[in-house]
TORPA-4810 file (N, C-alpha, C, O; in nm, 3 decimals):
<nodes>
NODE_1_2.018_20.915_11.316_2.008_21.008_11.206_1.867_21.067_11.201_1.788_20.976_11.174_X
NODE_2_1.813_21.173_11.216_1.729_21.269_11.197_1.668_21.306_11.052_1.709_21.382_10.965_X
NODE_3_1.558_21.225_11.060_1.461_21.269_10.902_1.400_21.398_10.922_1.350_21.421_11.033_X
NODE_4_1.396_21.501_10.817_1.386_21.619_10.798_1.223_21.592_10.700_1.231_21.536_10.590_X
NODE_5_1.148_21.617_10.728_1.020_21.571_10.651_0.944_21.736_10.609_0.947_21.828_10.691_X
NODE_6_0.887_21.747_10.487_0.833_21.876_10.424_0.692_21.829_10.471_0.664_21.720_10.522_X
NODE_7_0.623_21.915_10.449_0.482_21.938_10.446_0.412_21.824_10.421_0.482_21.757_10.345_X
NODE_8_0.285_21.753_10.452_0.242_21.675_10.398_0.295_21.540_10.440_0.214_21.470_10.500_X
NODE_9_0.432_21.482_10.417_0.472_21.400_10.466_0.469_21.294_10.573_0.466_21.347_10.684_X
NODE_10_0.469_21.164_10.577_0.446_21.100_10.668_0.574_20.996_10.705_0.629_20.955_10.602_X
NODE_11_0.634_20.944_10.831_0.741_20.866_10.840_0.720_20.796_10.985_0.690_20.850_11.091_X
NODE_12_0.746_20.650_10.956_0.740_20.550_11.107_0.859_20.602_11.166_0.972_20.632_11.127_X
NODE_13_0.798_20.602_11.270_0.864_20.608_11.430_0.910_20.515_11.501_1.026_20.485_11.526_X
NODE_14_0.801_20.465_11.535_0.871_20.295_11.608_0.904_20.160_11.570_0.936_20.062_11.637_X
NODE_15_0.882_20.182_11.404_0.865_20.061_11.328_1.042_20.082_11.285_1.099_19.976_11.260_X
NODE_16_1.107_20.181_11.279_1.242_20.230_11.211_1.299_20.229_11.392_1.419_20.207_11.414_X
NODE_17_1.236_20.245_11.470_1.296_20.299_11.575_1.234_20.166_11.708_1.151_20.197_11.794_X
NODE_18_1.298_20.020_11.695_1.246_19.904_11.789_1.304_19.931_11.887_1.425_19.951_11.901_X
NODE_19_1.180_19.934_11.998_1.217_19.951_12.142_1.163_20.019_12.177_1.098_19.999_12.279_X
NODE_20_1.160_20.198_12.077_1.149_20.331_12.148_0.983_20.350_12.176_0.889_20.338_12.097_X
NODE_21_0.984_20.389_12.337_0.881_20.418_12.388_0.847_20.561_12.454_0.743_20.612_12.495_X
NODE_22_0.987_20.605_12.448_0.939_20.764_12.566_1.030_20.867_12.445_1.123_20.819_12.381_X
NODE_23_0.996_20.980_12.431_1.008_21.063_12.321_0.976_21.207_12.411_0.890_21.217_12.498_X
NODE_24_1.063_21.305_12.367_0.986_21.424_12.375_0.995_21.476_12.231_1.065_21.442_12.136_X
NODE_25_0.882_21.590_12.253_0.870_21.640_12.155_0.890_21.777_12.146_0.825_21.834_12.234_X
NODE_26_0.976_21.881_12.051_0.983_21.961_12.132_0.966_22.049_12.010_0.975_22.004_11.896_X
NODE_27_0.938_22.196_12.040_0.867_22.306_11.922_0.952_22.394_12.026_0.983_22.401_12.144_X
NODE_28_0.976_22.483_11.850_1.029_22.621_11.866_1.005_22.735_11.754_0.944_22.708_11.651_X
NODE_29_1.048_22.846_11.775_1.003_22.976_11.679_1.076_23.057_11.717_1.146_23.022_11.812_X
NODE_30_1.091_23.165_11.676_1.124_23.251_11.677_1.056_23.399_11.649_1.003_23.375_11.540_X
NODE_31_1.024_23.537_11.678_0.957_23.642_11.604_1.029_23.707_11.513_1.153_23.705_11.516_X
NODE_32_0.988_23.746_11.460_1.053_23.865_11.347_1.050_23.997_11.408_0.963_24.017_11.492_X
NODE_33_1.134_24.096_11.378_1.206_24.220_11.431_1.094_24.272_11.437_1.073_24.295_11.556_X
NODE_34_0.969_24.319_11.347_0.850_24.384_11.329_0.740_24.303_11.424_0.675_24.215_11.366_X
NODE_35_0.716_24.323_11.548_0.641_24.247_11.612_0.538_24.402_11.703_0.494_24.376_11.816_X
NODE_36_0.519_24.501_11.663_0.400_24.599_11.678_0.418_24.641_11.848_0.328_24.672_11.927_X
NODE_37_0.545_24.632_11.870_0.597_24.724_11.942_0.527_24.597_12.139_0.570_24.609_12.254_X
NODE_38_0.441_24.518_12.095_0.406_24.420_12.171_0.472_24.293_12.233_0.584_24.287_12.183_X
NODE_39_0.457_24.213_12.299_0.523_24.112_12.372_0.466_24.049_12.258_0.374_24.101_12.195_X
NODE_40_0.541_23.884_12.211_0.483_23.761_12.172_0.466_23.677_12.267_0.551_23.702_12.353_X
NODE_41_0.399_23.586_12.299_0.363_23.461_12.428_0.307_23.369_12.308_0.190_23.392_12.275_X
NODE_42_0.379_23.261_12.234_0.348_23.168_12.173_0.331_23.012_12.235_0.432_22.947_12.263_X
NODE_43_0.216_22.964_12.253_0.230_22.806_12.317_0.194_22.734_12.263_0.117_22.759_12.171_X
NODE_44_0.237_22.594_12.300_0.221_22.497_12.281_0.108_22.408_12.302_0.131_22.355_12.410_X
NODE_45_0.025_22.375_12.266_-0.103_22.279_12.278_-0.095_22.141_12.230_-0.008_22.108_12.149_X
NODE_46_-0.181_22.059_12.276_-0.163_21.920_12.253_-0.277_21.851_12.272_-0.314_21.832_12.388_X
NODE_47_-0.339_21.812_12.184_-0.491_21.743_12.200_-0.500_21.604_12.129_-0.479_21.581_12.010_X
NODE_48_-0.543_21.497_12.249_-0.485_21.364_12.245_-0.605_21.313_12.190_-0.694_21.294_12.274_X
NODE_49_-0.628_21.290_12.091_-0.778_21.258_11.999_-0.803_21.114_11.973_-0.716_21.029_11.956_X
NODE_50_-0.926_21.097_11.972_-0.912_20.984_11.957_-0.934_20.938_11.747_-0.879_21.018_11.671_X
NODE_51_-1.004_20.828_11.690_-0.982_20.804_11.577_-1.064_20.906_11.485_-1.016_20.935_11.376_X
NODE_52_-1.192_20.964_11.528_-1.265_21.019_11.465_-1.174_21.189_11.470_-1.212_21.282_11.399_X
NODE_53_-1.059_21.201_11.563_-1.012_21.316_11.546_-1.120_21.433_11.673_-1.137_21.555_11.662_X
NODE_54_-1.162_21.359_11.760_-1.206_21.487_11.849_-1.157_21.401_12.005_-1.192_21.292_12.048_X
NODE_55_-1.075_21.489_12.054_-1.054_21.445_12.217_-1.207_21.423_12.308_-1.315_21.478_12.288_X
NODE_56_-1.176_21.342_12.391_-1.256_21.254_12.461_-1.327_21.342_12.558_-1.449_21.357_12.556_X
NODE_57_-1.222_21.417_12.669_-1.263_21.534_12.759_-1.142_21.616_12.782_-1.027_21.593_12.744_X
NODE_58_-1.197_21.740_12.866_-1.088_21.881_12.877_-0.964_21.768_12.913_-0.855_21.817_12.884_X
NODE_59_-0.956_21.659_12.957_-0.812_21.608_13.017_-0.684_21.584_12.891_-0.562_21.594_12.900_X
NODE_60_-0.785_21.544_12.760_-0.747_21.522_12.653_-0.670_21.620_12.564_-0.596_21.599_12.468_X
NODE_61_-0.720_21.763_12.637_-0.612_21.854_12.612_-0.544_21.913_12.703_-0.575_21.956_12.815_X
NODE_62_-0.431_21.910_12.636_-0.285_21.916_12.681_-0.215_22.030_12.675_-0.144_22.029_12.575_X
NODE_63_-0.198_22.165_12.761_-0.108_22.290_12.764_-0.097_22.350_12.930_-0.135_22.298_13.035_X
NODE_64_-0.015_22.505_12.899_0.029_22.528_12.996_-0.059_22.529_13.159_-0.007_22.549_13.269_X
NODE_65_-0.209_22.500_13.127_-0.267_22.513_13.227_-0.342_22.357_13.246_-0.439_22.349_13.322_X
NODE_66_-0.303_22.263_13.191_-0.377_22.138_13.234_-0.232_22.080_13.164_-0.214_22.089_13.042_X
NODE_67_-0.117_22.012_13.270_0.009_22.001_13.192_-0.020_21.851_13.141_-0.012_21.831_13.020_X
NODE_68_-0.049_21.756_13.220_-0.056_21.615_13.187_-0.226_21.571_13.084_-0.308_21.653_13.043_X
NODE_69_-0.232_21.424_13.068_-0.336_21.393_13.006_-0.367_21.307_13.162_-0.292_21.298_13.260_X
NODE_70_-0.498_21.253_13.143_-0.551_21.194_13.269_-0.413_21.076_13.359_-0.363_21.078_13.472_X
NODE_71_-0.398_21.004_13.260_-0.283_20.860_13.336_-0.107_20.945_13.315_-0.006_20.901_13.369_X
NODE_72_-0.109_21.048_13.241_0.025_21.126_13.310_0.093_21.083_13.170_0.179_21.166_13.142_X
NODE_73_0.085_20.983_13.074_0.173_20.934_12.973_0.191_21.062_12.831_0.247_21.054_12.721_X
NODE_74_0.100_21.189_12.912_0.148_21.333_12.803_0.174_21.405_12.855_0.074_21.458_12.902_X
NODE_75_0.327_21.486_12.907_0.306_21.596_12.977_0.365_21.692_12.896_0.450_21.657_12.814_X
NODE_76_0.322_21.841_12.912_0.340_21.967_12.914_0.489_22.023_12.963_0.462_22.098_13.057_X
NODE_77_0.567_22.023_12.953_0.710_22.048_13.031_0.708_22.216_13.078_0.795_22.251_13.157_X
NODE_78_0.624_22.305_13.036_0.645_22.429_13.097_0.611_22.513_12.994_0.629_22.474_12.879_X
NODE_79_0.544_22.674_13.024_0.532_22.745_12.939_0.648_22.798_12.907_0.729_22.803_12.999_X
NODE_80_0.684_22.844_12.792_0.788_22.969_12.796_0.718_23.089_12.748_0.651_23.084_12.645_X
NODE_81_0.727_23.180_12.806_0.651_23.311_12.792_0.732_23.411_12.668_0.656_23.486_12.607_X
NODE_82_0.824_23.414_12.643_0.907_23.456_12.556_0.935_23.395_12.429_0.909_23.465_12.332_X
NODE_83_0.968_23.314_12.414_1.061_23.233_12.313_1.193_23.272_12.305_1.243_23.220_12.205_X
NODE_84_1.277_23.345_12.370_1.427_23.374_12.351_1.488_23.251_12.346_1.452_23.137_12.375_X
NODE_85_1.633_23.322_12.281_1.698_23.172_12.313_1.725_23.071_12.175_1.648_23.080_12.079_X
NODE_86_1.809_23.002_12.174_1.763_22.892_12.104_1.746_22.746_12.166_1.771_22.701_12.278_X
NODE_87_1.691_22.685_12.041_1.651_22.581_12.082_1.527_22.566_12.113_1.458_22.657_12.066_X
NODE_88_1.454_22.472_12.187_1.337_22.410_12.190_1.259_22.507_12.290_1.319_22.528_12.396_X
NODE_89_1.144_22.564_12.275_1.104_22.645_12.328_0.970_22.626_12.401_0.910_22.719_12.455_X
NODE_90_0.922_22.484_12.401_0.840_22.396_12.481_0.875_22.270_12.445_0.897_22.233_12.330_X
NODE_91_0.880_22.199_12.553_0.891_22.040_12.524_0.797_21.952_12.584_0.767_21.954_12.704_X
NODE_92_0.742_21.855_12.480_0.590_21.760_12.577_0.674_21.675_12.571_0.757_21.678_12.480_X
NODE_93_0.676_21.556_12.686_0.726_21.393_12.675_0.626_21.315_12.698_0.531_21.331_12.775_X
NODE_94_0.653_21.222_12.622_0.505_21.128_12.563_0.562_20.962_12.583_0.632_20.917_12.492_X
NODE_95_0.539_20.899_12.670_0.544_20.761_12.690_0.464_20.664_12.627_0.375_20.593_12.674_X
NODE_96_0.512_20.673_12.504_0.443_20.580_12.392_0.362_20.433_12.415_0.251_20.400_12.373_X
NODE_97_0.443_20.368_12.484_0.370_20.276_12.596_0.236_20.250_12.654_0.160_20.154_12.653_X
NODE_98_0.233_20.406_12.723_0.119_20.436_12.849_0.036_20.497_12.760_-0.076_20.477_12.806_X
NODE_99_0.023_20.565_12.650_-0.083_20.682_12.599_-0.184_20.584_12.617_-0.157_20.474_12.664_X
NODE_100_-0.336_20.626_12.574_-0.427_20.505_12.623_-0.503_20.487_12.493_-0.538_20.570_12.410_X
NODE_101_-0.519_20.338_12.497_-0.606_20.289_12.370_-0.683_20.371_12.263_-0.654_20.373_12.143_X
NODE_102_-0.784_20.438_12.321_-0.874_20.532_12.270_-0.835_20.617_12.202_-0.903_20.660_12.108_X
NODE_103_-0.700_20.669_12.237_-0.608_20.822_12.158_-0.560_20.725_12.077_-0.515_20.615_12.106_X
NODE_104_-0.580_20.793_11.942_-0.520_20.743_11.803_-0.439_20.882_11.750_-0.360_20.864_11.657_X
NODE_105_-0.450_20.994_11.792_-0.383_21.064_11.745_-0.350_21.175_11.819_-0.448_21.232_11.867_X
NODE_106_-0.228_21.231_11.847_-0.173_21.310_11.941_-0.116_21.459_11.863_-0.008_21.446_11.804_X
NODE_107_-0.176_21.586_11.861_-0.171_21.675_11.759_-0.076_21.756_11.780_-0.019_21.700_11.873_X
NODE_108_0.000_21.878_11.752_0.092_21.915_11.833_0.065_22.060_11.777_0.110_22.061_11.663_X
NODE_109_0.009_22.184_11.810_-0.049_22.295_11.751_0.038_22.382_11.882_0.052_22.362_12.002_X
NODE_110_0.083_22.487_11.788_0.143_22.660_11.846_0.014_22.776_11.816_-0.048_22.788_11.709_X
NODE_111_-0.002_22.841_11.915_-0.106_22.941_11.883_-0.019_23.048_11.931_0.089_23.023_11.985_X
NODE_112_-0.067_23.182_11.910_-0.029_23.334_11.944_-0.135_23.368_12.074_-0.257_23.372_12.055_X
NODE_113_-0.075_23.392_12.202_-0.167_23.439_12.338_-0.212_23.519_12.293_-0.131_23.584_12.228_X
NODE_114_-0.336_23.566_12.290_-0.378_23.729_12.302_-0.368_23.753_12.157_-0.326_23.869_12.146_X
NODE_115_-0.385_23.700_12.037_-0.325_23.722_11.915_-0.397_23.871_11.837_-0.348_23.956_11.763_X
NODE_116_-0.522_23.853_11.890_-0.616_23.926_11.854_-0.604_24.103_11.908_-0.588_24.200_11.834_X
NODE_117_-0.619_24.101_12.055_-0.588_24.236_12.068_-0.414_24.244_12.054_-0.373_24.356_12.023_X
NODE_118_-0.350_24.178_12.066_-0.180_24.236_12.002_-0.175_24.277_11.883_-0.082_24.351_11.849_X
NODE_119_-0.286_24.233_11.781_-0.286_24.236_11.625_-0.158_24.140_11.566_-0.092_24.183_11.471_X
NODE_120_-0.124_24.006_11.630_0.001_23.911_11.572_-0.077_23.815_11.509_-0.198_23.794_11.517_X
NODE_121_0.042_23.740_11.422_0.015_23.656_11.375_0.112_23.578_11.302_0.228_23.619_11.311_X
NODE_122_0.089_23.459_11.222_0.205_23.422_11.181_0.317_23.405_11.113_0.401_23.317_11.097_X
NODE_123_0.283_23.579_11.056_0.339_23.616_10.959_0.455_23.692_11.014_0.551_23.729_10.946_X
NODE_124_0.437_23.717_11.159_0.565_23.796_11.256_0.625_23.699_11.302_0.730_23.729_11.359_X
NODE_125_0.589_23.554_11.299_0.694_23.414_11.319_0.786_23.360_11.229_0.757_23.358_11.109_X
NODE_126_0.881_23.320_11.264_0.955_23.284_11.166_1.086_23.149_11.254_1.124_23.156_11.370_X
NODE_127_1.127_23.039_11.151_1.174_22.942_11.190_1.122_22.867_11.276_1.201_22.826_11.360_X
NODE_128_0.981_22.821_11.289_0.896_22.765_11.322_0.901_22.571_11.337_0.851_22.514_11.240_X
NODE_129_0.950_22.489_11.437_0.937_22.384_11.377_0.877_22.271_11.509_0.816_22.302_11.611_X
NODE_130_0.908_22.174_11.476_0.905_22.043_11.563_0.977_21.940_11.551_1.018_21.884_11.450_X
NODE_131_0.987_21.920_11.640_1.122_21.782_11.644_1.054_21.684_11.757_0.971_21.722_11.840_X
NODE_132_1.112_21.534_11.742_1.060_21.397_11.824_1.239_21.348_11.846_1.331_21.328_11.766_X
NODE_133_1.231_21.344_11.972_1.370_21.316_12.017_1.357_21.180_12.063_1.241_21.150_12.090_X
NODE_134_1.439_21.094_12.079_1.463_20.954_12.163_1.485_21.027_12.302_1.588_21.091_12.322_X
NODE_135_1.381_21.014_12.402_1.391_21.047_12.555_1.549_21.022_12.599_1.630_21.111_12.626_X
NODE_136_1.569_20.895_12.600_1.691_20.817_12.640_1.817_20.863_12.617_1.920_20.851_12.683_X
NODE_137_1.800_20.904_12.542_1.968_20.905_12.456_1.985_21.076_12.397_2.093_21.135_12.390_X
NODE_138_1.856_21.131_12.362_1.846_21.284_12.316_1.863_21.282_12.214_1.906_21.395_12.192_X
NODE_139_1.860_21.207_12.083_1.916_21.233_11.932_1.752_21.241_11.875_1.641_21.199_11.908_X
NODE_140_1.804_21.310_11.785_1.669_21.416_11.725_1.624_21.219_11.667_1.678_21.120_11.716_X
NODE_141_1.544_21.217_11.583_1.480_21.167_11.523_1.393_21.161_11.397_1.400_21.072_11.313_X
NODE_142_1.271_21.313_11.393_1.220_21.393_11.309_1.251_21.490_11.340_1.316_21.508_11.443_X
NODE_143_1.201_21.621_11.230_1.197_21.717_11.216_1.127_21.746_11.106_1.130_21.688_10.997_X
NODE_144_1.043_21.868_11.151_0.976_21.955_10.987_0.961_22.076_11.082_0.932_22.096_11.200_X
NODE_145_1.004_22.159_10.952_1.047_22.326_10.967_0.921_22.398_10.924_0.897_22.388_10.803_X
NODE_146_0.857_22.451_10.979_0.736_22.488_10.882_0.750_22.566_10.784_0.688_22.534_10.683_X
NODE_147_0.833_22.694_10.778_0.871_22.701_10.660_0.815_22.852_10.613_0.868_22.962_10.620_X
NODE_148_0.692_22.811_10.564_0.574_22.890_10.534_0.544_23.017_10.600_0.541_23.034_10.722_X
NODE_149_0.521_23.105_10.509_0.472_23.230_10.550_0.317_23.195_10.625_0.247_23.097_10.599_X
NODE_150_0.291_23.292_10.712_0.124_23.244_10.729_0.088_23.386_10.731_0.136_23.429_10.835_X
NODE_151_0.027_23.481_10.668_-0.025_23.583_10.661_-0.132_23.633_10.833_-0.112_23.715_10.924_X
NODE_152_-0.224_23.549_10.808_-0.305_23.587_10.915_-0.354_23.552_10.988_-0.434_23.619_11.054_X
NODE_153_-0.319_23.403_11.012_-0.330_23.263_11.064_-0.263_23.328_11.263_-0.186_23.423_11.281_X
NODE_154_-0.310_23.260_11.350_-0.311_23.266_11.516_-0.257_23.184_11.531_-0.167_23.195_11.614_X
NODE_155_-0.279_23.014_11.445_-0.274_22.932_11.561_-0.230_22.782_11.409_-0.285_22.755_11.303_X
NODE_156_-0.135_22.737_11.464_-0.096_22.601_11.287_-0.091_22.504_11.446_-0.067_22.506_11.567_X
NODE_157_-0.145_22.409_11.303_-0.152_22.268_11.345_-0.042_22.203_11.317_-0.080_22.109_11.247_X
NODE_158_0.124_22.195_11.336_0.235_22.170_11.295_0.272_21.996_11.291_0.351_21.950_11.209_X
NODE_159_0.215_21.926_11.372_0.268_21.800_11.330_0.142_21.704_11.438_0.060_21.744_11.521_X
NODE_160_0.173_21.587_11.396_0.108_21.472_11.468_0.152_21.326_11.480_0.145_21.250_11.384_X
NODE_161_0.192_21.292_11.590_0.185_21.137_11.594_-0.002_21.071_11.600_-0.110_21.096_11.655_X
NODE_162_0.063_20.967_11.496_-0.071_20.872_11.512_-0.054_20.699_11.509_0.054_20.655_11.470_X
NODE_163_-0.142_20.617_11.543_-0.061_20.480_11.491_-0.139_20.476_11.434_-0.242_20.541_11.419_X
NODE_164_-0.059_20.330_11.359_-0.081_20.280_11.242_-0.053_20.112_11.294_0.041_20.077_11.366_X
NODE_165_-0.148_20.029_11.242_-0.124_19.876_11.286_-0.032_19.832_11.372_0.039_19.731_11.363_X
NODE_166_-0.038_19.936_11.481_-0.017_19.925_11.570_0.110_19.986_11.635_0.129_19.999_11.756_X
NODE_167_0.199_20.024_11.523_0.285_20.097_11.551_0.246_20.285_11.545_0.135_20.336_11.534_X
NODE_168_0.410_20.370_11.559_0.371_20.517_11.599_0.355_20.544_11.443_0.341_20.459_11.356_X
NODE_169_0.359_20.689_11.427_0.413_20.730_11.285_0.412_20.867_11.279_0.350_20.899_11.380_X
NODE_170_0.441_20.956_11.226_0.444_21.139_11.269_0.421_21.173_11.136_0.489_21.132_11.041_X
NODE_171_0.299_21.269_11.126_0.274_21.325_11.036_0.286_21.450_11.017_0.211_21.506_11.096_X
NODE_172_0.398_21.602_10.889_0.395_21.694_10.945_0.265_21.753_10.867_0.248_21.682_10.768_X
NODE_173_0.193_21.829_10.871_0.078_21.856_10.889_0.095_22.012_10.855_0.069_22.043_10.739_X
NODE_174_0.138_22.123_10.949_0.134_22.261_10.903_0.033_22.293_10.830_0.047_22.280_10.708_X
NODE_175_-0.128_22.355_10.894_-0.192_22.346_10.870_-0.265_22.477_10.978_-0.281_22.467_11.100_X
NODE_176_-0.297_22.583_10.902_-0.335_22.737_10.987_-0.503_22.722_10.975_-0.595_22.661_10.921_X
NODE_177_-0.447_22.884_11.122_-0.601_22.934_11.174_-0.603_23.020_11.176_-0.509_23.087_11.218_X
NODE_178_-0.699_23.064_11.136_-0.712_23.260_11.172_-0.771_23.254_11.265_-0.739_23.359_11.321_X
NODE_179_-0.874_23.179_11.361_-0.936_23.168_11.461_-0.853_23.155_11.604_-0.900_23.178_11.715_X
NODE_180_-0.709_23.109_11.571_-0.621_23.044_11.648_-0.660_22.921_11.758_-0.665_22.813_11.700_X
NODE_181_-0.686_22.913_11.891_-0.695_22.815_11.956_-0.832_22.801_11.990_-0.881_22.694_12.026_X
NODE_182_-0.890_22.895_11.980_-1.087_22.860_11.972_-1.090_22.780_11.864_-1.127_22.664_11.886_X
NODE_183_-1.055_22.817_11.722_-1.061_22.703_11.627_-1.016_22.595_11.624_-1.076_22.512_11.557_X
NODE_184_-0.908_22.559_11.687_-0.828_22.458_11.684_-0.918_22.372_11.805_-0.913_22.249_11.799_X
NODE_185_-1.001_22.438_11.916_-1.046_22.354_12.055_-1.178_22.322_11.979_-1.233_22.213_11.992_X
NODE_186_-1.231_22.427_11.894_-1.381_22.355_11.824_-1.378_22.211_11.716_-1.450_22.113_11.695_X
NODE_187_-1.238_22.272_11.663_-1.244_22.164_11.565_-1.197_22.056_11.603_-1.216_21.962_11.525_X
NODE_188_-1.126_22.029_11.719_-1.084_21.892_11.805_-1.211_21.866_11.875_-1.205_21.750_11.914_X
NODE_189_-1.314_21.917_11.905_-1.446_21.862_11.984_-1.457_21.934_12.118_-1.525_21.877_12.203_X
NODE_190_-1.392_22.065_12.154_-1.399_22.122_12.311_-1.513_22.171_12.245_-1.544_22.182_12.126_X
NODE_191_-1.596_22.209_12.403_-1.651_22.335_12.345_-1.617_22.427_12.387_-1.553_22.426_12.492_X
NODE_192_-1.652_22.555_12.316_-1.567_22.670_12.377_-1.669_22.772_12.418_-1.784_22.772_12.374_X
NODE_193_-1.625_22.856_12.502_-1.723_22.967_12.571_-1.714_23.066_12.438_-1.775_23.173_12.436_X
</nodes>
């Protein structure tokens, strides 16, 4: 059975769920009809942080051009350049197991490519969410819909696994940028050109 969690919200993972170690995670969206006559290219990012909340090195982040984390236990499953379609429109799988000591928290952020000269943002997105599947078997698990209008925001911080005494736990988060993924790489600890 699949918990549907609002904003803010927090719910165990592996403490409700004994055994489960491999998960994907998977995000999707959709655009709205009014999209400025431009392509959308929305992706997926993933920055494997440690407790203080800033990743360790570039390996620590996770997207279409660095797919895995260093030991392979985060991968990137593929860009989608479009979003058509339904359904999951990037999927990371995360071997709960293998992630490594140091990462306490695994973030899961959508930005807009190019957001800036397209003039998009997340106010031309719509049905926005994330879901944590059981690898094994495929049955959803979580979900949070983001919901929310975002006026002028590039880039939301939509959900996060983190542990907790030792177990997982997913927090949904939905949480914008107008900076989009420069903000999101400064405020995780990259530095950015």
């Amino acid at each position: 059975m699949s918990i549907s969690l609002s904003k803010g919200q927090k719910v165990d993972l592996t403490k409700t769920n004994p055994g489960l170690t491999k998960v994907l995670v998977g995000l999707g969206w959709d655009t709205n009809k009014y999209d400025g006559g431009k392509d959308f290219d929305l992706d997926a990012s993933i920055f494997a942080a440690n407790a203080a909340g800033k990743v360790g090195n570039d390996s620590d982040f996770i997207f279409y051009n660095n797919t895995k984390n260093a030991n392979g236990s985060i991968e990137h499953k593929g860009d989608n350049r479009t979003g058509a379609g339904d359904g999951d429109d990037e999927v990371i799988y995360i071997d709960l197991s293998a992630v490594p000591t140091e990462t306490e928290k695994i973030a899961f952020c959508i930005t807009i490519h190019d957001a800036e000269a397209r003039a998009q943002n997340f106010g031309q997105v719509s049905n926005a969410y994330v879901r944590v599947l059981n690898e094994g078997s495929g049955a959803e698990l979580i979900r949070f819909d983001l919901g929310e209008d975002f006026s002028i925001e590039t880039g939301v911080v939509i959900g996060e696994l983190y542990r907790n005494n030792g177990e997982w736990k997913f927090s949904a988060i939905g949480s914008g940028y107008r900076d989009g993924l420069a903000g999101l790489a400064r405020d995780y600890g990259l530095q950015t050109s």
